[in-house]
N, CA, C and O of each residue as an XYZ file, in Angstrom:
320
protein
N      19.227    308.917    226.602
C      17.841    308.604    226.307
C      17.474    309.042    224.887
O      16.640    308.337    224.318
N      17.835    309.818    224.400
C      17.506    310.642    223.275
C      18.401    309.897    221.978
O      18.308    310.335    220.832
N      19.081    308.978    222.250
C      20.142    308.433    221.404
C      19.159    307.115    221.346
O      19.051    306.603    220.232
N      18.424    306.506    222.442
C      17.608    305.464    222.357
C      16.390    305.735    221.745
O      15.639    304.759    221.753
N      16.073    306.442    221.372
C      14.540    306.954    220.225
C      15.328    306.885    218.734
O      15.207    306.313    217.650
N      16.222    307.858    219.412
C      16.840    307.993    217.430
C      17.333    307.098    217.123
O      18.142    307.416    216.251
N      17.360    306.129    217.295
C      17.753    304.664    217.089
C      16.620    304.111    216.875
O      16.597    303.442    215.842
N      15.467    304.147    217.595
C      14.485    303.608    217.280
C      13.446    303.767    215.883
O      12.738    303.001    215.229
N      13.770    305.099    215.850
C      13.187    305.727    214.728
C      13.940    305.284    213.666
O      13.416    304.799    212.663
N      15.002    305.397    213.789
C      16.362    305.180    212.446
C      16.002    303.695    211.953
O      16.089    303.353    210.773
N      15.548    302.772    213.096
C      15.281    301.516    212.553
C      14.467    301.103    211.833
O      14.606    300.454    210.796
N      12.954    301.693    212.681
C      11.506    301.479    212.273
C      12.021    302.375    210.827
O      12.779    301.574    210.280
N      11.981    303.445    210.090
C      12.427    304.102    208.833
C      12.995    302.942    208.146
O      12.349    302.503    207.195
N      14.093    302.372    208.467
C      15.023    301.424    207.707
C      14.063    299.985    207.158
O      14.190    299.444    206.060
N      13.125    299.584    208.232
C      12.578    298.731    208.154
C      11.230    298.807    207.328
O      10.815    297.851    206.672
N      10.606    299.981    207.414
C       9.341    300.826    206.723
C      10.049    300.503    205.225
O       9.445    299.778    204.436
N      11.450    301.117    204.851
C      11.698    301.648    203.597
C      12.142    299.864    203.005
O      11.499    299.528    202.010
N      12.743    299.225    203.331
C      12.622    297.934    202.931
C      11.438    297.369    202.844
O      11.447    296.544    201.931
N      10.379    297.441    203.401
C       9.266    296.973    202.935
C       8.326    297.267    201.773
O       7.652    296.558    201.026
N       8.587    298.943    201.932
C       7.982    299.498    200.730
C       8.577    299.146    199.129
O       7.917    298.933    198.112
N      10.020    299.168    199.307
C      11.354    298.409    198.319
C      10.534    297.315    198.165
O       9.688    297.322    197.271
N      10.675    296.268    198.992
C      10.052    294.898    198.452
C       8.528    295.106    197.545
O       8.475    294.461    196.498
N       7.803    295.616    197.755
C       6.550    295.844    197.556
C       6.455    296.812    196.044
O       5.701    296.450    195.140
N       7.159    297.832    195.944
C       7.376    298.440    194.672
C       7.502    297.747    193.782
O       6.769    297.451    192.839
N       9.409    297.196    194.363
C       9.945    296.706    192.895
C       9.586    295.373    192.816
O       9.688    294.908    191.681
N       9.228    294.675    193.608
C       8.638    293.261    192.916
C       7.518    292.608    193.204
O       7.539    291.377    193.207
N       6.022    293.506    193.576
C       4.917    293.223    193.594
C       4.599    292.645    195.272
O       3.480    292.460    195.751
N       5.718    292.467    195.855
C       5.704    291.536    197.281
C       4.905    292.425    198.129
O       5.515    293.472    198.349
N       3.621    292.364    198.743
C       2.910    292.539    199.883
C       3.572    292.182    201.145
O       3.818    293.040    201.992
N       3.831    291.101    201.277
C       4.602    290.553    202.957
C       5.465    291.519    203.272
O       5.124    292.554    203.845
N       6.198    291.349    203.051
C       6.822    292.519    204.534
C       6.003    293.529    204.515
O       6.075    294.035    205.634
N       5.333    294.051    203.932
C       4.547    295.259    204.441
C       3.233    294.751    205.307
O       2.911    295.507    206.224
N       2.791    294.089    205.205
C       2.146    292.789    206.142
C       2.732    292.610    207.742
O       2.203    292.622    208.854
N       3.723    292.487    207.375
C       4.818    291.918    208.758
C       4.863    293.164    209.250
O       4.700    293.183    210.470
N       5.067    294.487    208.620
C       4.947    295.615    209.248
C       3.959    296.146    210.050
O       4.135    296.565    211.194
N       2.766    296.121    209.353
C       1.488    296.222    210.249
C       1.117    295.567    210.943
O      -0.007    295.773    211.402
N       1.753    294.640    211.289
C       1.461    293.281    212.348
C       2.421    293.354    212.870
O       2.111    292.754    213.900
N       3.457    293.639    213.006
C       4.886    294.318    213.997
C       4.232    295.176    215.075
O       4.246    295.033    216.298
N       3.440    296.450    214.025
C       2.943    297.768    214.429
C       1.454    297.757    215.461
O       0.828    298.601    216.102
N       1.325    296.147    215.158
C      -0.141    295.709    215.366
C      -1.515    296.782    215.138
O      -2.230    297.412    215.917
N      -1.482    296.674    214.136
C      -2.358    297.781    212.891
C      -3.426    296.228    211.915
O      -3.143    295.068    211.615
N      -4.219    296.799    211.802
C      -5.225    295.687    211.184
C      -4.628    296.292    209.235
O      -4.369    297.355    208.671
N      -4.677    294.780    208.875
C      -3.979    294.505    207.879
C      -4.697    294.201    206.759
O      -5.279    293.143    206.519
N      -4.573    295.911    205.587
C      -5.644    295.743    205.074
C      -5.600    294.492    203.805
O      -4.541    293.866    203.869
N      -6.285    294.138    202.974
C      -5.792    293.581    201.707
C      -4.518    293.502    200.429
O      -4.518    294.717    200.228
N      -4.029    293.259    199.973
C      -3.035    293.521    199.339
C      -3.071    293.909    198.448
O      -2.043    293.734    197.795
N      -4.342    294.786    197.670
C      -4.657    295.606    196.450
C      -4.182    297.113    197.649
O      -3.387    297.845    197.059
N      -4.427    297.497    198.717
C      -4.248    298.236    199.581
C      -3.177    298.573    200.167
O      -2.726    299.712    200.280
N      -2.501    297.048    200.770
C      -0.987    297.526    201.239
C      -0.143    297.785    200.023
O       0.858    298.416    200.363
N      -0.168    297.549    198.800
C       0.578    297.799    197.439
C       0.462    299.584    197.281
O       1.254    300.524    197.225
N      -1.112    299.376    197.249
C      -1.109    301.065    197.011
C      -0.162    301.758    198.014
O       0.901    302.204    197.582
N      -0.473    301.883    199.332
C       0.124    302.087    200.416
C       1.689    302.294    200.341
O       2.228    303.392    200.481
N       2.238    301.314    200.147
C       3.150    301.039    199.417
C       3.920    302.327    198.398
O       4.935    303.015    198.512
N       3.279    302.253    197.805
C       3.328    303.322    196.482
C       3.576    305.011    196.810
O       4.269    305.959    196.438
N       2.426    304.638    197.837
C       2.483    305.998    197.866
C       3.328    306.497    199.417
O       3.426    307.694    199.689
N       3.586    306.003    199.837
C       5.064    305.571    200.652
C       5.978    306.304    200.051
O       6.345    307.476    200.137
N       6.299    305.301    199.368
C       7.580    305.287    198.112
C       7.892    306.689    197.697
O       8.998    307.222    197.791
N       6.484    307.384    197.095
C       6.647    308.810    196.230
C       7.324    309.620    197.290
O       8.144    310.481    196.973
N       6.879    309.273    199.066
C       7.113    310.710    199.836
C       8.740    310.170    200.916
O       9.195    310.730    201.914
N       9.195    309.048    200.266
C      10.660    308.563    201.017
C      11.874    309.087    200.292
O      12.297    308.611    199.238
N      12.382    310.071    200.919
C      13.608    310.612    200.235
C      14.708    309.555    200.073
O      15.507    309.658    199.142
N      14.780    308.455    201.025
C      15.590    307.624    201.485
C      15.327    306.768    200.286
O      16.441    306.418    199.895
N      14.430    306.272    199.529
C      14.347    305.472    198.537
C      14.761    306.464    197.408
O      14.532    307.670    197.308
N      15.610    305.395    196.374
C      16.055    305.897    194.902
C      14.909    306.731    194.397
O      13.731    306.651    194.747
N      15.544    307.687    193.364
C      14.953    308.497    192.681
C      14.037    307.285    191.296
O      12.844    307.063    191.092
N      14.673    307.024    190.958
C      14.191    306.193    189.725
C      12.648    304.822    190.439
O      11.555    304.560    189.938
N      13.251    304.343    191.601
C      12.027    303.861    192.642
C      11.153    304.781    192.649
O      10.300    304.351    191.872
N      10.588    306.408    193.265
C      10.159    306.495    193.392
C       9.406    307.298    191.849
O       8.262    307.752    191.879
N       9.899    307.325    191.144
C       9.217    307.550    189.539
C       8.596    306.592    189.461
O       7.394    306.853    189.411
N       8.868    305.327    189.414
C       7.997    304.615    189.071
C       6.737    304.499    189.837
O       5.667    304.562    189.233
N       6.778    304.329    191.152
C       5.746    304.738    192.035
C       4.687    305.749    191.545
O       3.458    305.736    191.472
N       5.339    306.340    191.339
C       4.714    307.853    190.601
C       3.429    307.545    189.732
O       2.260    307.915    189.847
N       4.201    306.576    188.644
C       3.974    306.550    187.021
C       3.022    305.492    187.731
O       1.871    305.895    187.565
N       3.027    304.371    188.413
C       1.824    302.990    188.927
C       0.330    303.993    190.059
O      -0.803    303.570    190.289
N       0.851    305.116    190.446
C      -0.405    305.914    191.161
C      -0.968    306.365    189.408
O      -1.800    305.644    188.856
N      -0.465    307.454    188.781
C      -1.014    308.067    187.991
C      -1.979    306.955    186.858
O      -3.121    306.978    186.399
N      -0.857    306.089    186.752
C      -1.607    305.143    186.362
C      -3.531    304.474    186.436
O      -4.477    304.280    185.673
N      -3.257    304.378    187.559
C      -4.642    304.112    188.664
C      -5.731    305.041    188.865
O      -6.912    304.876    189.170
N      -4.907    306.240    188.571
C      -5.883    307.431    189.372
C      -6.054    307.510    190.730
O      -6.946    308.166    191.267
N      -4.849    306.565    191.561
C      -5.450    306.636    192.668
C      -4.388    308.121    193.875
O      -4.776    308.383    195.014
């Protein structure tokens, strides 16, 4: 049973961190879209899931170092 969560988790993570990937490095909202509608979570705008996104990114060890600098540098940017 405990092998069937950590699997579950291992996925949803895998699938979270590809979305945030798409969304960083090339402006793409959708899959992070598809995520919250997977999650069935109300789906905010895409000035929002970007941020979201972002700031994702800064706290995923699992994403590249140089990914999440930039993340970094597009919050500080903003002030947000």
């Amino acid at each position: 049973m405990y092998r069937d969560f950590y699997d579950t988790a291992a996925a949803y993570g895998k699938c979270r961190d590809s979305a945030v990937i798409q969304a960083v490095s090339f402006g793409n909202p959708e899959p992070m879209r598809e995520l919250f509608r997977k999650n069935r979570l109300a789906v905010p705008e895409d000035r929002i899931l970007l941020e979201t996104a972002h700031q994702l990114c800064c706290c995923s060890t699992s994403i590249s170092e140089p990914l999440r600098k930039k993340s970094e540098k597009w919050i500080r940017k903003r002030g947000t």
